[in-house]
Each structure stands twice: as C-alpha cells, then as structure tokens.
C-alpha positions in Angstrom: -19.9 23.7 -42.1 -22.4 26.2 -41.0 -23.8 23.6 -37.8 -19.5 22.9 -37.5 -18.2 25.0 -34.3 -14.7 26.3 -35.2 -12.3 28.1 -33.7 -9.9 30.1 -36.2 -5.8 29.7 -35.5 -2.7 31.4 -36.7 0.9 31.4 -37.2 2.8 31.7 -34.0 6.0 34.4 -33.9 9.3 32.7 -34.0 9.8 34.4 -30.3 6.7 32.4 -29.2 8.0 29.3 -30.6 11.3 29.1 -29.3 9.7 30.0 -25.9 7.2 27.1 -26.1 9.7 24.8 -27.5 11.8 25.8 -24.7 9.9 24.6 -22.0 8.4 21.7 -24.0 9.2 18.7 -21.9 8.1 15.8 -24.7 5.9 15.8 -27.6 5.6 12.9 -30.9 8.4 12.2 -32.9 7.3 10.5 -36.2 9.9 8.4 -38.4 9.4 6.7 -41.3 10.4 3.9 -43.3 9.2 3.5 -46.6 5.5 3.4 -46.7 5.5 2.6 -43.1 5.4 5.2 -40.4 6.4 5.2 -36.8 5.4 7.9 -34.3 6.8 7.5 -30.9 6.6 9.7 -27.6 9.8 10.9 -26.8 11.2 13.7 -24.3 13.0 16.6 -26.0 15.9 19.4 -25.4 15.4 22.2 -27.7 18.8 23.5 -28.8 17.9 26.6 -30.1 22.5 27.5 -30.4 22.7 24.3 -32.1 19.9 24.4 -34.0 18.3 20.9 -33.3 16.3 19.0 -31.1 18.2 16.0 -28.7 16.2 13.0 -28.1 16.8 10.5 -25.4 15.7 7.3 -26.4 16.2 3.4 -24.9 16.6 0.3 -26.4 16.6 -3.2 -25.0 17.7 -4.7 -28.6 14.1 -5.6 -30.1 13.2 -1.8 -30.5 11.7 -0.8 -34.3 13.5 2.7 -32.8 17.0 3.1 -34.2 16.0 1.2 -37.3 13.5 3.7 -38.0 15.5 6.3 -37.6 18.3 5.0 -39.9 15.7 4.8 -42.7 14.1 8.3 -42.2 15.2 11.0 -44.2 13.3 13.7 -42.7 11.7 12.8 -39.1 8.8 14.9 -38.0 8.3 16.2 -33.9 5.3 17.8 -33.1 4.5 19.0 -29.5 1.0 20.6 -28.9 -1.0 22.1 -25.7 -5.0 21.7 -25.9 -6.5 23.7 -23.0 -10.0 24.4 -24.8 -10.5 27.2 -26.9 -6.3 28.0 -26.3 -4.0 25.8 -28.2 -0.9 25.6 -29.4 1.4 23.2 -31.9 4.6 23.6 -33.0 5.7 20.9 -35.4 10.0 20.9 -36.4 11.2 18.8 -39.9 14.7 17.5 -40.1 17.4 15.1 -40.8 18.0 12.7 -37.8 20.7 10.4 -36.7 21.7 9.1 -33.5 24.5 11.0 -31.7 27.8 9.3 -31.7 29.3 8.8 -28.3 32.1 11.4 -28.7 29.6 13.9 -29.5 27.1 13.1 -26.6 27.2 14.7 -23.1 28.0 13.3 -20.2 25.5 11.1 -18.2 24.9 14.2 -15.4 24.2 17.0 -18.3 21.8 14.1 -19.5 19.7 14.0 -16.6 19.6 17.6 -16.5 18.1 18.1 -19.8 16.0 15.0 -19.9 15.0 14.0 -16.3 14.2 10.4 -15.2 13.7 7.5 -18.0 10.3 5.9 -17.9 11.6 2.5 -17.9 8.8 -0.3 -18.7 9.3 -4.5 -19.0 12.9 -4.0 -19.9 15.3 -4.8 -17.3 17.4 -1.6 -16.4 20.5 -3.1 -17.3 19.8 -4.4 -20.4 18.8 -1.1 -21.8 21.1 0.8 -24.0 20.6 4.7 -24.0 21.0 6.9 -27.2 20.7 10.8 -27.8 19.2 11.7 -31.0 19.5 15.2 -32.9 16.6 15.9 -35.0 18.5 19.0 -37.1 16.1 22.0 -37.6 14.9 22.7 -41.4 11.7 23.6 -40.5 10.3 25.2 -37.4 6.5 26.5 -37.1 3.6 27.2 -34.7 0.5 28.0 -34.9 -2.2 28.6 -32.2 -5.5 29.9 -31.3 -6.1 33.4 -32.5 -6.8 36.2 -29.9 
C-alpha cells in the first residue's frame, strides 16, 4: 500500500446528505433477483417528508424493470460526485414497489420533479410510465475528508 496514493473519506452529516440528496438529479438503482442483480440509471425525487425516494421509470413491455423490482426485497440507490480529490456518495437501502395509480401524482407534478424522459428505440406511445418509491431504511454518505 505504501506506492498506493490514497485519499482518506468520512461519514457525511445527515444535514449534508439530505442537501446532496436534494439536488441529486439521478444516480444507480440496483435490484435484485435471486442471485442475479440489476443496476439501472434512473432519475430520482428525494422525499425527505415522506421518507422515500420516487423513481420514474418506462417500460415498452419487454423491460427486466418491474420484474426486478417485484422480486427485490431491499433495492439499493447510490448517487455519487467524483471531482478529483472531492467526492461524495450517498447510498439509501429499502423496500420498493411501484406506486399504484391512486397514489401517484399527477402528470404536471411529474414533470416537475423528474424533468424530460430520455426516450430511446421505444415508440413514445407504446411506453408505459411508472413511479417507484424506494422507502428509506438506510441513509448514509460519506466523502472526502477536509
């Protein structure tokens, strides 16, 4: 380790992580299913009153997505900033499930929180959107130390 360069990091404040996950705009959310895992990018809302993180998420029909997320019993969402010798992560543990329609917002508050959908080979109107709540059991950062 002595040749190794190294840069030492430590816990981040609560304060400092609801901030960051705040104005966190997407990160990796990680889903598993068995023995197999799944980590997808995915925009994020942090909910710090509800307690949760919302997920938009597509499907065109043949997504591994939803399945995924039916078989996961505790998902995984990291975000992270890398600027050198600064960094951050924060990385949030908890039950998922896809939001029912009665509980979802409407289409406008949607767009607020999550923007515009990258849309790729799928044909707009043969996606279907879903929100997702990742329910927060575990919340913690760490970073760079000063």
């Amino acid at each position: 380790m002595r040749d190794i360069r190294f840069v030492y990091t430590v816990g981040t404040d609560p304060e400092t992580v609801a901030e960051r996950l705040s104005n966190a705009s997407s990160g990796v959310l990680s889903l598993a299913d068995g023995g197999r895992s799944y980590a997808i990018p995915a925009h994020v809302f942090y909910d710090p009153d509800g307690g949760r993180l919302l997920f938009r998420l597509t499907d065109d029909g043949g997504s591994e997505k939803l399945a995924f997320i039916e078989e996961t019993e505790e998902a995984t969402f990291v975000c992270y900033e890398d600027a050198g010798e600064d960094s951050w992560s924060i990385m949030a543990r908890g039950a998922i499930r896809v939001l029912p329609d009665d509980e979802r917002p409407d289409a406008a508050r949607i767009n607020e929180l999550f923007g515009g959908v990258r849309v790729f080979d799928e044909e707009v109107d043969d996606l279907d959107f879903h929100l997702v709540e990742l329910e927060l059991d575990e919340l913690t950062g760490r970073e760079t130390a000063r």
